[in-house]
C-alpha positions in Angstrom: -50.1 47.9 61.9 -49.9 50.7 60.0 -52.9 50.8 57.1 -52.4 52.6 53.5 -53.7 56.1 53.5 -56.9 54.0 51.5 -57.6 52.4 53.9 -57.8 54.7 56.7 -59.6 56.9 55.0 -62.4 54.3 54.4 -62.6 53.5 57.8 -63.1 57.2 58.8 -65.7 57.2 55.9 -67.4 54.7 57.3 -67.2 56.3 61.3 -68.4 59.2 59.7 -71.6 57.9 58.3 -72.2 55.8 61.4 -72.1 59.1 63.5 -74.4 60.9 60.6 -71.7 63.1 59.1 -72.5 63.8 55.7 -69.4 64.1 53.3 -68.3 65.4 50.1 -65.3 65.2 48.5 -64.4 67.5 45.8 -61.4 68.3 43.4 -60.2 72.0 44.5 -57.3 74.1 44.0 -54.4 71.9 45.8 -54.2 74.7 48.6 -57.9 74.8 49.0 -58.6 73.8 53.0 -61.6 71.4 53.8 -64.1 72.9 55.5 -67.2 71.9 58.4 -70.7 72.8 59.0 -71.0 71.5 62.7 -74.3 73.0 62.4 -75.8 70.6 59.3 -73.2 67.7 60.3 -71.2 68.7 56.8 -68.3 68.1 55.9 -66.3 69.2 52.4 -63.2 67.5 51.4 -60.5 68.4 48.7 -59.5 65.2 46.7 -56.9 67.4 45.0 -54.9 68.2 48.0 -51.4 69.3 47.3 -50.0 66.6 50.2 -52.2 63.4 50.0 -50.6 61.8 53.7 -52.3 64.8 55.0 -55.9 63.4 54.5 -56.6 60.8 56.7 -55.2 63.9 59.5 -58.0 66.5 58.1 -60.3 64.1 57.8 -60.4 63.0 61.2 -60.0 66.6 62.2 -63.0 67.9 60.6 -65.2 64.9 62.1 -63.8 65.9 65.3 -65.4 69.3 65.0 -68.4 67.6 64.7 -68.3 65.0 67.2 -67.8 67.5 69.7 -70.4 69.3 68.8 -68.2 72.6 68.0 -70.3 76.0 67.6 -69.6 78.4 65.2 -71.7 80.6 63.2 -69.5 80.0 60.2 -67.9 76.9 58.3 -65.0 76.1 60.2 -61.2 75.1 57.8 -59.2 72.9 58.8 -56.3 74.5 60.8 -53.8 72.5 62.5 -54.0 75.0 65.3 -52.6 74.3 69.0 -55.2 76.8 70.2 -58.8 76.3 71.3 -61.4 74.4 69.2 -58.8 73.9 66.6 -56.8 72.2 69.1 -59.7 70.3 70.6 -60.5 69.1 66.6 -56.6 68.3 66.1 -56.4 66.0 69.4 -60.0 64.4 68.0 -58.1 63.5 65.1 -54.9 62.3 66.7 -57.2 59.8 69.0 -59.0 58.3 65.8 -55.8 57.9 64.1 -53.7 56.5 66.6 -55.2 52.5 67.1 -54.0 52.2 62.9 -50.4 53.1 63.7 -50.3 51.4 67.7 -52.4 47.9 67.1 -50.3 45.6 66.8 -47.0 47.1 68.6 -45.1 46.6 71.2 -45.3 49.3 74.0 -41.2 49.8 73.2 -42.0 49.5 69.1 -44.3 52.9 69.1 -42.7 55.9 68.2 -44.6 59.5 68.2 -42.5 61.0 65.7 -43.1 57.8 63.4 -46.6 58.3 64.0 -46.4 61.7 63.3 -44.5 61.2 60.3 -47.3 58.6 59.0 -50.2 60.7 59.2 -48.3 64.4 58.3 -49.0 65.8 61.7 -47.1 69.1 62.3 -44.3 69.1 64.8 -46.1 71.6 67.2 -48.9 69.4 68.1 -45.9 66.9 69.1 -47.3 67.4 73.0 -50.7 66.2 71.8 -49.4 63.1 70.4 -47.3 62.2 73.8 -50.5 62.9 75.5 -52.6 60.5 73.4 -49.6 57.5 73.4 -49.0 57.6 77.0 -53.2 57.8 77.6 -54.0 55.0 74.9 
């Protein structure tokens, strides 16, 4: 069953501070990207982002970075790259995401461009998604 973006995003709050993530969300321009400290387990979020389904999406992408322990001398933004550790971050995201649109389905009910469409995932990460489905 799909879960409000609310929800979600408390749930990835929560997963978050379980895994020792510390957070902050902030109000920034609307085209301002949030941003990760893998190093310090940081991450900064933009409350005033100019497409509010995209959240839960960078959320869980920034976390990723994180959880897989990502180096980089720098903050790293979110990018919804197909390349590298973006890519990695992106198909982090697309796992933690996936059991709030799938539970509940049937196998011939789940739909990856309904998915997509829930959670504002761009269209090139599409072979991500079919990865994730047919592995879940």
């Amino acid at each position: 069953m799909i879960k409000n973006n609310s929800e979600v995003m408390d749930w990835l709050f929560n997963y978050a501070f379980d895994n020792g993530v510390s957070m902050m969300f902030m109000q920034l321009d609307p085209y301002t990207p949030p941003a990760t400290n893998v190093h310090t387990k940081r991450v900064l979020m933009n409350n005033n982002w100019h497409n509010k389904d995209e959240l839960p999406m960078q959320f869980a992408h920034e976390i990723g970075h994180i959880m897989l322990e990502q180096e980089y001398s720098g903050l790293l933004y979110y990018t919804p790259s197909k390349f590298g550790m973006e890519f990695e971050a992106n198909k982090y995201a697309i796992n933690l995401l996936l059991p709030f649109y799938i539970d509940e389905k049937e196998p011939g009910q789940v739909n990856i461009y309904d998915f997509m469409e829930c959670f504002s995932i761009p269209g090139h990460l599409e072979d991500a998604v079919t990865e994730a489905v047919k592995n879940y």
